[in-house]
C-alpha positions, 0 to 999 in steps of 0.5 A: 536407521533400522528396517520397519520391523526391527527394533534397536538393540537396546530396545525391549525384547525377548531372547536372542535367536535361539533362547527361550522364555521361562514364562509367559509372563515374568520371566526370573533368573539370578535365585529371585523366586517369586513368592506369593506376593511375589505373584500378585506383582508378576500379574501387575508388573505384566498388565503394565503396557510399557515395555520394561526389563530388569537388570542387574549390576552387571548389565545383565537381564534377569527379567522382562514383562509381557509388554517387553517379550510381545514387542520383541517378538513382532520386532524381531529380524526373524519373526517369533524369534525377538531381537538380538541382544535383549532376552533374559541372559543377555547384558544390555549394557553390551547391547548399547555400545554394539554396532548394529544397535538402533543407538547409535555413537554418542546415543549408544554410549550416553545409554549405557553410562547412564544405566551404570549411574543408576545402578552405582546410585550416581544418579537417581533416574536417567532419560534418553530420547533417541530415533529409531527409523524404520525404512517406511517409518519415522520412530522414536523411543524414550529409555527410562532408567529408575532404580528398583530400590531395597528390593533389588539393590543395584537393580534397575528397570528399564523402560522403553515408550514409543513417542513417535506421535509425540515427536512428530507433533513436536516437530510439526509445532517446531517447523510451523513456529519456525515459519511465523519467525521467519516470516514476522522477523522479515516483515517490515515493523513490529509483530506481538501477541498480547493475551487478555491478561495483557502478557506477551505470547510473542513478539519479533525481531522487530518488537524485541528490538525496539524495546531492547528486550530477549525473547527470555524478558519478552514471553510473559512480560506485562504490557504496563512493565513493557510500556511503563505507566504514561505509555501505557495508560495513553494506550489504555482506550486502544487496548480496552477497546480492542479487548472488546473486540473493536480493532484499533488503528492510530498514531504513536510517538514512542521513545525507546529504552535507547533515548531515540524518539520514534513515530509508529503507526499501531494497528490491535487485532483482536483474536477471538474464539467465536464471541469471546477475545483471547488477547489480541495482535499487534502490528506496528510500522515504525512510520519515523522516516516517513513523518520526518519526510512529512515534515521535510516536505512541510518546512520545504512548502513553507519556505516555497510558500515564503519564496512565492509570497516574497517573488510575488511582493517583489514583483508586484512592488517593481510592476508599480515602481516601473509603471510610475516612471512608464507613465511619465514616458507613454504620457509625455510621448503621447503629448509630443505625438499630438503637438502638430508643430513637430517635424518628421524627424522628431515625430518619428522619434517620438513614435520609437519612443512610444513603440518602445515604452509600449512593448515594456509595459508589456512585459511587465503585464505578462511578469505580473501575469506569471507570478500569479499563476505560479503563487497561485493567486490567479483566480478564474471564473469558469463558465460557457464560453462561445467561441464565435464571440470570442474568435469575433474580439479577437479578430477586431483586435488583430486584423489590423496587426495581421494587415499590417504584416500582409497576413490573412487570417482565415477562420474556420466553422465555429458557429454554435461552439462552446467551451467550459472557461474563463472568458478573459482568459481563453481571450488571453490564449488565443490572442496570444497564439494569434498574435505568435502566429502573425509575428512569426507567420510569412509576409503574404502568408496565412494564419488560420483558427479553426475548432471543432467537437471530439467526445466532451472536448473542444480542439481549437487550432491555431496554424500559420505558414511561417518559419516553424520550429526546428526539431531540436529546440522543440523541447524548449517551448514552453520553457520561461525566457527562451525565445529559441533564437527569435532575438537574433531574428529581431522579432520582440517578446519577452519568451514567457508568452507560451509559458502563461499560455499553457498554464492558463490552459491548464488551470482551466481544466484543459491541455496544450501542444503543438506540431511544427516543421522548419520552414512550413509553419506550426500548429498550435492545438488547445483543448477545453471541455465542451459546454452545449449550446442551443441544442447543437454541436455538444449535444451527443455528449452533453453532460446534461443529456442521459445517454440512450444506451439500455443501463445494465442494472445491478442485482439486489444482494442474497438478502434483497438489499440494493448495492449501495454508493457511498458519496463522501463531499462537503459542498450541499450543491454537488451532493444535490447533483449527484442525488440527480444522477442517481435518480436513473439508478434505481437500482442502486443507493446513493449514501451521502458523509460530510468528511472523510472520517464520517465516511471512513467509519460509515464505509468500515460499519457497512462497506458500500459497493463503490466510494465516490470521493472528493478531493478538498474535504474539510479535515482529511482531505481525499488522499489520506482518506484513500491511504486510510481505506487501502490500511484497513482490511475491511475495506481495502477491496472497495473501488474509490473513484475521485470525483474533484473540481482539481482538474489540471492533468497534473492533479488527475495523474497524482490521484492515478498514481495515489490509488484512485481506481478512476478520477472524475473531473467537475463538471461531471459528465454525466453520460461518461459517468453512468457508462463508468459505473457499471464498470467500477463496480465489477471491478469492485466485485472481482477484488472483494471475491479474489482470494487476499494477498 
């Protein structure tokens, strides 16, 4: 590298240290004497800017331009005496190979066997790029050899042209096309660039791969040669559309060259420069695992289906085939009870019978009962339920089991209670943990109901002061079948009783659980919406009562437009309830879609502040709506709240999981959904303002 004002010893120059010009414009040595024409070519020869010398067969200078003379001069090691080894005299082949010249090793030798080409007309020009860097600067030069014809035989011109800006823009060009390779042949699927007349600009790794094509066959390449006819014109609406400037998302099932069947998710960018479409880019995600996934989980459904249909069947076929003959034992049992002409001996067996045949029957109740619940054909009818009612049925039906036993049952406060429920089957859970209180409860011994108001929710308490459950089988609860050691202790049951339980719980929107210690009893706890009833209990957070907190109302935007709702639901009823609501939002608009698609498209036209969304729409349900959204980068910064009647825990913690900002469950609670809002939006405003990532 050289120092900044120095020029490589092979570069233009004048003289060496201590030689002199002969003129100040071409200098000429070796008997060319200028003529008058002559002179008229020494005036052009000196006006041209780049720095040229001539020089013989030899290697030797006999002549320099002004360009030449002036450059070595600035350049020189000593100002004003020019850089060594390029004046007229000096041989410039010698210059090259010499160890302090700026072309260096095989750059040095390529110069001077490439000058000696020329002159010997081996070649018919000659070309070299090479650096010449400067301490602060980075430099580089091109050398051009071209013979100087029937003028000068043997003669050639050297030309020496700073492309140092040249060089730099090139490398500036090469680091930044180096960057996008390497960053798109990383990325997970195929990125291309197509212009308007439909031929390749670029493709990746990917791309190249799938289509087993070389960068070489790919720049250039037309669209329709790439695809072939039927792909291509399946594709055509896309690409007219995207040319058009509409982008494009959609599903495609490609067949490489290799034979393999590929399913794709395509995505056209249109590329414009201000209203008018250059081409467009392509990012394609290879979705084949994924669609085989799909329909792994389609065929295991089916057959999980098939399964829970055929147990289902069975199950109900054995409840019938076994009730036939329980008939005939309960019914016969119970004529031989009557008949007054029995001894005690034989009434007492008739009774064991009649104990026995009951408490299967029993068991073939709560069997059918569990197949419905897990095939899902257990239907519910969710209304308010008052407790004080219900808790009264239940006590009718157990006092005399809990007398029996010497067993008190204590009830706590009650009055003026509800809960949202199926009454049958709230009755069904709470028999069930009274009755599991009482058998499992201490002779002498209390078993208590008590209930009372958290928030929205009922807490209802069932405890007992019996055997409790040891620590280390408190894991097992609610597994089927396990009675957790209660056969050895001779108590009946068939060990799913808790299982039905918490899964009534749970298909009525609430939750289920319990705490025990040996020997002091358990505490088994349910929780349920609330429901108001007569002003009372419920009231401070009543779904139907507007919260008396001031609302922080949303500002219009800059153009004095209302923020707007987006309400994507099918069912007319609760589009009316939630018209209702915003009623008390004057500030904000309510727009209401039909269908997921409907809304996808209203959201990507004019994207709303806030989507609310419903889970079971007709066509794409709530969940591929969300994935649909968070694709598009038009809409992807929008908040998506679920708003759904699916109110099982096990529904809300698989819409967090998906995407949704928050899950709303139906009923709504209006108080709860209004205090909500204001939050959903911020946070709806504080990702459309983040910097993309």
């Amino acid at each position: 590298m050289g120092k900044q004002n120095e020029r490589p010893a092979g570069g233009p120059g004048g003289q060496a240290s201590g030689e002199s010009h002969a003129s100040a414009g071409v200098v000429a040595a070796g008997g060319l004497t200028p003529s008058a024409v002559d002179l008229l070519c020494v005036g052009a020869f000196n006006a041209i800017e780049t720095e040229i010398a001539i020089v013989d067969p030899d290697g030797v200078i006999v002549a320099v331009n002004e360009a030449w003379r002036r450059f070595a001069d600035e350049n020189g090691v000593i100002p004003g005496h020019g850089v060594p080894g390029t004046g007229i005299g000096a041989n410039y082949l010698d210059a090259c190979v010499d160890d302090g010249a700026a072309l260096r090793g095989d750059q040095g030798l390529s110069a001077h066997d490439g000058i000696i080409a020329v002159c010997q007309g081996r070649l018919s020009r000659f070309r070299l790029d090479y650096p010449c860097h400067a301490a602060q600067q980075q430099r580089w030069f091109r050398m051009s050899v071209t013979p100087m014809g029937a003028s000068a035989p043997n003669h050639v011109a050297i030309a020496h042209t700073d492309i140092t800006e040249q060089k730099l823009s090139e490398l500036a060009n090469g680091q930044r096309a180096q960057f996008v390779r390497t960053l798109t042949d990383n990325l997970p699927g195929m990125v291309g660039y197509w212009t308007r007349d439909l031929r390749c600009g670029y493709a990746n790794r990917h791309y190249l791969t799938w289509f087993n094509r070389t960068p070489e066959e790919m720049l250039g390449l037309s669209m329709r040669e790439l695809m072939g006819d039927e792909l291509f014109e399946r594709n055509a609406p896309y690409i007219h559309a995207v040319l058009r400037g509409e982008d494009q998302q959609f599903e495609r099932t490609l067949t490489r060259p290799d034979g393999q069947v590929g399913c794709t998710w395509a995505h056209y960018i249109a590329h414009r420069d201000g209203d008018e479409v250059l081409g467009f880019f392509v990012l394609v995600s290879d979705i084949t695992e994924r669609k085989l996934a799909e329909q792994d989980l389609i065929v295991a459904r089916q057959e999980a289906i098939r399964a829970n249909q055929v147990k289902s069947e069975f199950v109900a076929n054995m409840s019938h085939e076994l009730r036939t003959p329980m008939n005939a034992i309960l019914g016969f049992a119970q004529v031989l009870d009557m008949d007054g002409s029995l001894d005690s001996s034989h009434r007492k067996h008739v009774r064991e019978i009649l104990q026995g045949g009951r408490h299967l029957l029993k068991m073939i109740n709560e069997l059918l009962d569990l197949a419905k619940i897990e095939s899902g054909r257990i239907e519910l009818t969710l209304q308010a339920v008052s407790l004080d009612d219900l808790i009264d049925e239940c006590w009718s039906l157990l006092g005399q089991v809990a007398t029996s036993r010497s067993i008190r049952l204590l009830r706590g406060e009650c009055t003026g209670i509800s809960t949202w429920a199926d009454y049958l089957r709230l009755k069904q859970v709470l028999l069930n943990l009274l009755a599991n209180a009482i058998k499992f409860g201490r002779p002498g011994g209390t078993v208590q109901l008590s209930c009372d108001v958290r928030g929205s929710m009922v807490h209802i308490r069932v405890s007992d002061d019996g055997i409790g459950i040891a620590a280390d089988k408190q894991h097992r609860v609610f597994h089927p079948f396990d009675r957790l050691g209660s056969d050895r202790a001779q108590l009946e049951g068939t060990g799913i009783g808790l299982v039905i339980t918490k899964r009534l719980v749970e298909l009525m929107g609430g939750r289920i659980g319990f705490e025990s210690l040996e020997d002091r009893g358990s505490t088994f706890w349910v929780e349920l919406k609330g429901h108001r009833e007569h002003g009372t209990a419920l009231a401070e957070s009543d779904p139907a009562t507007l919260d008396d907190s001031p609302v922080v109302l949303v500002p219009p935007d800059a153009s004095g437009r209302r923020p707007h709702v987006l309400y994507v639901e099918d069912h007319p009823v609760n589009v009316a309830v939630m018209q209702g609501i915003f009623e008390h939002r004057t500030d904000l608009e309510l727009r209401e879609a039909h269908t997921a698609e409907v809304g996808i498209e209203m959201a990507r036209t004019d994207p709303p502040a806030l989507i609310l969304m419903d889970i079971n729409l007709p066509g794409m349900d709530g969940f591929a709506a969300l994935s649909m959204l968070r694709s598009d980068i038009a809409t992807r910064h929008i908040p998506v709240v679920a708003v759904s009647a699916n109110a099982i825990q096990g529904d809300i913690e698989r819409g967090l999981a998906a995407g949704f900002m928050d899950y709303v469950t139906k009923p709504v609670d209006i108080n709860h959904f209004l205090r909500q809002l204001n939050v959903w939006l911020a946070a709806g405003a504080s990702a459309h303002c983040a910097p993309p990532t």
